[in-house]
C-alpha positions as CSV (number, residue, x, y, z in Angstrom):
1,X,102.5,136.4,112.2
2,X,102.3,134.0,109.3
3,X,101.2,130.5,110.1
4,X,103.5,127.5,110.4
5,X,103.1,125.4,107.1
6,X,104.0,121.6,107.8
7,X,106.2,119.6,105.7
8,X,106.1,115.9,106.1
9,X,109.6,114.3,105.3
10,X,110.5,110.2,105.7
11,X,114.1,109.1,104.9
12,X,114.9,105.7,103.6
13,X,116.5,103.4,106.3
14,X,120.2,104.1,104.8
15,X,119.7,107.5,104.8
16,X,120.5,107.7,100.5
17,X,117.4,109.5,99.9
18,X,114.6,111.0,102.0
19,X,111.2,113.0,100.6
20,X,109.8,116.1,101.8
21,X,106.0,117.0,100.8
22,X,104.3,120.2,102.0
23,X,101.0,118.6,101.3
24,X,99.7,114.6,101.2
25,X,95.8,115.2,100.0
26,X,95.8,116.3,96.3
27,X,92.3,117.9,95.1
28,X,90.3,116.8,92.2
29,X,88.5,120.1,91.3
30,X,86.4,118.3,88.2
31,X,88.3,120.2,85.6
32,X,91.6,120.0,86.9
33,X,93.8,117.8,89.5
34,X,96.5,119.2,91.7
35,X,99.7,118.3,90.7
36,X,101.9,116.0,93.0
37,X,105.2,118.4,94.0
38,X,108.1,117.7,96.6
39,X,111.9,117.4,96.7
40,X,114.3,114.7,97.3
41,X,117.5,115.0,99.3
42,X,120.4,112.7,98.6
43,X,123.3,111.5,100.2
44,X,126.1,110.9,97.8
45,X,128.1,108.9,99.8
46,X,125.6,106.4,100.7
47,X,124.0,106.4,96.8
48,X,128.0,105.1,95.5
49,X,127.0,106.2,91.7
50,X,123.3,104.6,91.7
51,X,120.5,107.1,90.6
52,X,117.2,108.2,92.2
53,X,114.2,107.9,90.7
54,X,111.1,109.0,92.0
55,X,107.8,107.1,91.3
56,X,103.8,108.0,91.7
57,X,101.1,105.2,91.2
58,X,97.5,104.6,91.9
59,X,96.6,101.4,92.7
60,X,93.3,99.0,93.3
61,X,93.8,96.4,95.9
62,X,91.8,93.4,96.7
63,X,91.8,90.7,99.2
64,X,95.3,89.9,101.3
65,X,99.0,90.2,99.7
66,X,100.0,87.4,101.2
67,X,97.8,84.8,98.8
68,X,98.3,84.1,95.3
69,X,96.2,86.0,92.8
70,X,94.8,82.6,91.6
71,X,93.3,83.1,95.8
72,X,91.5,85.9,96.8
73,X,94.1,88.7,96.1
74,X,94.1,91.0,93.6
75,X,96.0,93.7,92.7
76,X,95.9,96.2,89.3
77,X,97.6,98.7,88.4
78,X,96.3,101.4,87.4
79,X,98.5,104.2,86.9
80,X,102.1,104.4,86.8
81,X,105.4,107.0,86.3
82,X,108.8,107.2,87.4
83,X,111.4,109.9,86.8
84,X,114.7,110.3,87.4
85,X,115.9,113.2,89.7
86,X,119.8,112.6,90.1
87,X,121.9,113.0,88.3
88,X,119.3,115.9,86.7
89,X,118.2,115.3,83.3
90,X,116.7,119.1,83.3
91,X,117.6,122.1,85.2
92,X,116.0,122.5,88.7
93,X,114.3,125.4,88.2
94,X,112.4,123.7,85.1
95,X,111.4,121.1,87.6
96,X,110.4,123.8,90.3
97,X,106.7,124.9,90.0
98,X,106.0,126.0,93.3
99,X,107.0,129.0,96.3
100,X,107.1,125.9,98.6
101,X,109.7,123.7,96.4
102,X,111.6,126.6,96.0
103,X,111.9,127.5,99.8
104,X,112.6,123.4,100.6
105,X,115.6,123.6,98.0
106,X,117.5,126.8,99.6
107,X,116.7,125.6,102.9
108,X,118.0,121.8,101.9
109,X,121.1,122.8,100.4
110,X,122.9,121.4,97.0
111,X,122.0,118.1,97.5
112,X,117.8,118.6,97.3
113,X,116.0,118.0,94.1
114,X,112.6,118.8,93.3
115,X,109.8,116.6,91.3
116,X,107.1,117.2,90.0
117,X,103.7,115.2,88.6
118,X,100.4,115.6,87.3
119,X,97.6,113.0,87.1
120,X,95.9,112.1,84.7
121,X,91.8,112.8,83.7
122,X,90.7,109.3,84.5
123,X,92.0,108.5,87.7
124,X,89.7,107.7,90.7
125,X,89.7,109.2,94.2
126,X,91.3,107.3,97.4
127,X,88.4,104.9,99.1
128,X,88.3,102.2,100.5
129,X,86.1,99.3,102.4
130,X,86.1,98.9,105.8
131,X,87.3,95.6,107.1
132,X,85.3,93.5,109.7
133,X,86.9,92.4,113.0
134,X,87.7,89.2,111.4
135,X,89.3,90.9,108.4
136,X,93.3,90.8,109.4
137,X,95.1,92.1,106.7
138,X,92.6,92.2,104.0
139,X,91.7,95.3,101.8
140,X,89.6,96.7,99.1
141,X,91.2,99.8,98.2
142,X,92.5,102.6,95.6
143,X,95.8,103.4,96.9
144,X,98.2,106.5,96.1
145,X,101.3,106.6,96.3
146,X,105.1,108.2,95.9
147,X,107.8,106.4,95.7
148,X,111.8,107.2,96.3
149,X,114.4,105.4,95.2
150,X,118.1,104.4,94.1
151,X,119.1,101.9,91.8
152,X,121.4,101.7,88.7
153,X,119.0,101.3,86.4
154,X,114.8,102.2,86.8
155,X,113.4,98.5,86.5
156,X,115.7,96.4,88.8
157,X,114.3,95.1,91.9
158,X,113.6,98.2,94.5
159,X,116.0,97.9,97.8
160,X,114.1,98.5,101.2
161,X,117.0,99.8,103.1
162,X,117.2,102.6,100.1
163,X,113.7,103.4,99.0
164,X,111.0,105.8,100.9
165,X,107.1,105.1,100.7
166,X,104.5,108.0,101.4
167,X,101.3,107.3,100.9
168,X,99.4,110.4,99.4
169,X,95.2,111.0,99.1
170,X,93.4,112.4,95.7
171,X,89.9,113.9,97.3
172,X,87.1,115.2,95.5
173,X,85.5,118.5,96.8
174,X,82.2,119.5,95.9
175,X,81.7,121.2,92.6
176,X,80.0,124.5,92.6
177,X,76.5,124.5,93.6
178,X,73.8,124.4,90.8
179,X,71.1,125.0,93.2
180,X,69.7,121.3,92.2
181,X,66.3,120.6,94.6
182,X,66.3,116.6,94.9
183,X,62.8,115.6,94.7
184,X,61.0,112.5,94.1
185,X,57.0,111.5,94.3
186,X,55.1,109.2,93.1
187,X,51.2,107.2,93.3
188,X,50.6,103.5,94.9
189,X,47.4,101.6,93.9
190,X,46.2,98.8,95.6
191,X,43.7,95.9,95.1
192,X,40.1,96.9,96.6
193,X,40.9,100.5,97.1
194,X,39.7,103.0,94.3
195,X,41.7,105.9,95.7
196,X,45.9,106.0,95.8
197,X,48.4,107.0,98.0
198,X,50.6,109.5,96.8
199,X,54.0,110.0,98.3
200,X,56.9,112.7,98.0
201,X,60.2,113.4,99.3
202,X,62.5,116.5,99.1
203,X,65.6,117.8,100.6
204,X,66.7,121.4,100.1
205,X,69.9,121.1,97.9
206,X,71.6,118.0,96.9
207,X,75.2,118.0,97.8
208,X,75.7,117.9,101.9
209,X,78.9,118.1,103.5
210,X,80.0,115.0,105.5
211,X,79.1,116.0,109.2
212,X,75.9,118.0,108.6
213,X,72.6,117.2,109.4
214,X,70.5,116.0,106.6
215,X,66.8,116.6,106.7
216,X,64.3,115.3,104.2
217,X,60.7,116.5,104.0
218,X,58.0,113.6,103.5
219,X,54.3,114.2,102.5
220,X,52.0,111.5,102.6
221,X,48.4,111.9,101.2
222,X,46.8,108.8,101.6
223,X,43.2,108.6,99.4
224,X,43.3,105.1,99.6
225,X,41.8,102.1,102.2
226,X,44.8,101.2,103.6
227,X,45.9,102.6,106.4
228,X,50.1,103.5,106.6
229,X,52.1,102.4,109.9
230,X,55.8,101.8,110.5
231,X,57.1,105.2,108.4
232,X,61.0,104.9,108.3
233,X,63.6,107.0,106.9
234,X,67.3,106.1,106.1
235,X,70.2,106.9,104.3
236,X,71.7,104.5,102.2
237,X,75.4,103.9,100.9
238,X,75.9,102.3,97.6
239,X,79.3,100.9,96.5
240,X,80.1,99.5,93.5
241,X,83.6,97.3,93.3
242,X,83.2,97.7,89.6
243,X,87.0,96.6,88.4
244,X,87.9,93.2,90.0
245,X,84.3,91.5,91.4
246,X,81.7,93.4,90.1
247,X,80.4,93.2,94.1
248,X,77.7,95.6,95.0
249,X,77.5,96.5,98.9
250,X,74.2,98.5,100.4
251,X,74.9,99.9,103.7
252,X,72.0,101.9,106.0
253,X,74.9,104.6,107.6
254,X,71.3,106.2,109.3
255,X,68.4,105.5,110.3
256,X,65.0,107.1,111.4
257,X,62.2,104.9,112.5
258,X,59.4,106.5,113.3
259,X,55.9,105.7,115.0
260,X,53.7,107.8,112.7
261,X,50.9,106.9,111.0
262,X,48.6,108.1,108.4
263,X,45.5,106.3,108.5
264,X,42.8,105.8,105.7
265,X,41.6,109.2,104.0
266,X,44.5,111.2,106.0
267,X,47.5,113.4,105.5
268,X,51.0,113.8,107.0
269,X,53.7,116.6,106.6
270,X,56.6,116.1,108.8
271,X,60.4,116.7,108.3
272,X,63.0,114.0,109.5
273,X,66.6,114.8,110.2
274,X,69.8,111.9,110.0
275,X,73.1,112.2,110.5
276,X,75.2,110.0,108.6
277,X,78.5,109.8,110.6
278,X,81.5,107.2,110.7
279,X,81.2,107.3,114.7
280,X,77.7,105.7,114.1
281,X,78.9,103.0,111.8
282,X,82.8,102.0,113.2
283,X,82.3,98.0,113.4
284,X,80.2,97.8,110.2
285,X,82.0,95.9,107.8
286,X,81.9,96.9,103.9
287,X,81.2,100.3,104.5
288,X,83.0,102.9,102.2
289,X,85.4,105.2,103.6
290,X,87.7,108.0,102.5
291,X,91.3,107.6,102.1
292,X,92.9,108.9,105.4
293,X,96.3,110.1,106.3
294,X,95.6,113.4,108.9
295,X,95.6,113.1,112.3
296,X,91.9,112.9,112.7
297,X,89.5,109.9,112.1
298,X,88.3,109.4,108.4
299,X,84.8,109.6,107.3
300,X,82.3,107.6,105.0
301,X,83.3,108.0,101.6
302,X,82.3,111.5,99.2
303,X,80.4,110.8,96.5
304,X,82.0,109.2,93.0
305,X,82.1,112.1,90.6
306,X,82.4,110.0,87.0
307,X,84.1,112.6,84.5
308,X,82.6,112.4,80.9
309,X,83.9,109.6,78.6
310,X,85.6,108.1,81.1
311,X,84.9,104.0,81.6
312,X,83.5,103.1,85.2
313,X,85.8,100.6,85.4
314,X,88.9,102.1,85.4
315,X,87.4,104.0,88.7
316,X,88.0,100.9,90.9
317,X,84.8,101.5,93.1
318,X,81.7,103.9,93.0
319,X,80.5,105.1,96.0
320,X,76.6,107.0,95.6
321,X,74.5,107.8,98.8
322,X,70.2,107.7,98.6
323,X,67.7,108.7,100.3
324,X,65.0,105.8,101.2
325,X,61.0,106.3,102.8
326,X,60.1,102.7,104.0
327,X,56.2,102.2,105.2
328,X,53.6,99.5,105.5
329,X,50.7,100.1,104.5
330,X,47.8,97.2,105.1
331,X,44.4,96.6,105.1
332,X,42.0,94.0,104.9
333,X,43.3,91.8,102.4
334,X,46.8,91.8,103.5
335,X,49.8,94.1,103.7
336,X,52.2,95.7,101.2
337,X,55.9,97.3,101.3
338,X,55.6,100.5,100.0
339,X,59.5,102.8,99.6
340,X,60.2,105.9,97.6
341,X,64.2,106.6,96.8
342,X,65.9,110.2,96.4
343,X,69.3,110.0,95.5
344,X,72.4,113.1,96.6
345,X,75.6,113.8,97.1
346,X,77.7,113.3,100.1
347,X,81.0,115.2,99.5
348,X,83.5,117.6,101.3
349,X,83.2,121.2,101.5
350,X,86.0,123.1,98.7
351,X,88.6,124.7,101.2
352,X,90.1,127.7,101.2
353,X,93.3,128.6,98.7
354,X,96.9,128.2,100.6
355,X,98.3,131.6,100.0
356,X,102.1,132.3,99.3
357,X,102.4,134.0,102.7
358,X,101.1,130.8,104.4
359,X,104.1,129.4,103.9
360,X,106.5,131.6,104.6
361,X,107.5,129.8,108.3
362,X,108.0,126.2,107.8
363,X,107.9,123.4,110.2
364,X,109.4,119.9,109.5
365,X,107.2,116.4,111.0
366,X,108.8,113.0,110.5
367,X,105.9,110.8,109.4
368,X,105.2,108.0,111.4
369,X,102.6,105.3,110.7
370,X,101.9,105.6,114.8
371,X,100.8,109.3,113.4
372,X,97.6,107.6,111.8
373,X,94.8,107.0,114.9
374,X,92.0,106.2,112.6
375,X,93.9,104.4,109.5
376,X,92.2,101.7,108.3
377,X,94.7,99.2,106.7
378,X,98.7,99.2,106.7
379,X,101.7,97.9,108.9
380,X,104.8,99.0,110.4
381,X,106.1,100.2,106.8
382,X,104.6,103.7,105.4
383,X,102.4,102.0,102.2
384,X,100.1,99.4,102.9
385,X,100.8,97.2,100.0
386,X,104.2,96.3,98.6
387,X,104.8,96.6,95.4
């Protein structure tokens, strides 16, 4: 028996247009970007001769919407297209690129039309900053989103009662392993001592899927006088809000602190495991997270993947995750701050293809921001933000 494939569908409040999607999270696979499909079904009653358009844009968000931009909100564009589905300016079946498009359109009847879009190479990936308590309403954020809606012409003013807003996710999955071993050593002198101390750190590979353990292998050969106390081991977020503030945030999302020691003319080998998880980090504010729109709660953001000759700043933020050994090391004349970084990758595993026959038996769910139990931003409307 062929699984049940979900389509998600949200009709405007007149009932003039409504959406259907069988997917919301588009993958970036490095080389190439899902394209964004659905159909719209009409109502040509309640359009009375206006069109329908359909609309995808990706946007960066900062501060609240309800303060001038002169304030602390911000908002930029940065990708935007709209085409017209009805009355048809090509055939449907040019439009129609997919088994599922072509199933919603006999099973929709006459009045569904399909759409159809691709991103561009440049584009970023859905993130965004988690708010503090204090935070109502505020947002740092690259949005996606598809629009529906009717109107005589494309630019006038979109109507509420007639327009649908689904918010969609572009993820990066990890690219193919290239069997990369992260390491990173190096030699502290200090004053009075004629010997070093030499430190490394390793990991086994250097991408790791969000929810699995991450363990780091530390050697410490200490030649020198001063003795080593108060060895610590965390994992360190690094966001960069590179278009609007140039802001930097550095979050610990896990921690290790450890009472080892490795005294004067000593030696330690030991292997410390984290797990950097969202549970740990709910109330933190300025952490990175993923884009979210399943059921389930989101997770710390996957590592920014920057394509070739494309700027940083169109990416809105870059998220990168390191490695950091913390130790003391003192002696007689005083005490120093010794730290070795490793940087990785913190990314989602690639999932398996859909198959045709996967959607052979499909299953219609209204979509309901009450659906979203871990959503970070939004109201009572679909799309966080208004246009």
């Amino acid at each position: 028996m062929s699984p049940k494939h979900v389509v998600y569908k949200k009709l405007s409040r007149d009932k003039s247009v409504g959406v259907y999607m069988a997917r919301r999270d588009f993958v970036d696979h490095c080389d190439f970007v899902d394209p964004v499909d659905g159909v719209v079904v009409i109502d040509p009653v309640q359009l009375k001769g206006r069109k329908v358009y359909v609309m995808l844009s990706c946007t960066f968000v900062y501060g609240r919407p309800d303060v001038d931009v002169m304030g602390v909100h911000f908002r930029r564009d940065l990708f935007m297209v709209t085409r017209q589905v009805y009355p048809e300016l090509q055939d449907k079946e040019q439009l129609t690129h997919t088994r599922i498009q072509r199933q919603l359109l006999r099973k929709l009847g006459d009045n569904a039309y399909p759409f159809f879009f691709e991103f561009p190479d440049n584009l970023p990936c859905s993130v965004a900053l988690q708010p503090g308590p204090s935070d109502v309403g505020k947002k740092c954020a690259v949005e996606f989103e598809v629009k529906a809606f009717c109107g005589d012409v494309q630019d006038e003013k979109m109507n509420k009662q007639s327009s649908v807003r689904l918010s969609i996710r572009k993820v990066q999955f990890s690219p193919e392993d290239r069997k990369v071993v992260p390491v990173a050593e190096t030699t502290f002198e200090f004053l009075m001592s004629d010997k070093p101390l030499h430190v490394k750190m390793s990991m086994s590979k250097e991408v790791f899927y969000h929810g699995e353990p991450i363990e780091v292998h530390v050697e410490i050969n200490n030649s020198s006088s001063r003795n080593i106390k108060d060895i610590s081991v965390s994992v360190e977020q690094v966001t960069n809000v590179v278009l609007y503030s140039n802001d930097k945030y550095v979050k610990s999302v896990a921690k290790e602190e450890s009472s080892d020691s490795v005294p004067s003319g000593t030696s330690l080998k030991k292997i410390y495991t984290l797990y950097p998880l969202l549970t740990h980090n709910k109330e933190r504010r300025g952490l990175a997270l993923d884009g979210r729109l399943k059921h389930e709660d989101t997770n710390l953001a996957s590592s920014s993947i920057v394509k070739q000759e494309v700027l940083k700043e169109v990416q809105g933020m870059l998220v990168s995750y390191k490695m950091v050994l913390r130790m003391i090391a003192s002696g007689t004349v005083g005490s120093s701050d010794v730290s070795l970084e490793l940087p990785f990758k913190l990314m989602h595993p690639k999932p398996e293809p859909v198959s045709d026959s996967d959607v052979d038996d499909m299953v219609f769910e209204d979509f309901k921001r009450s659906y979203l139990k871990g959503v970070v931003f939004g109201d009572d409307d679909e799309s966080p933000t208004e246009a």
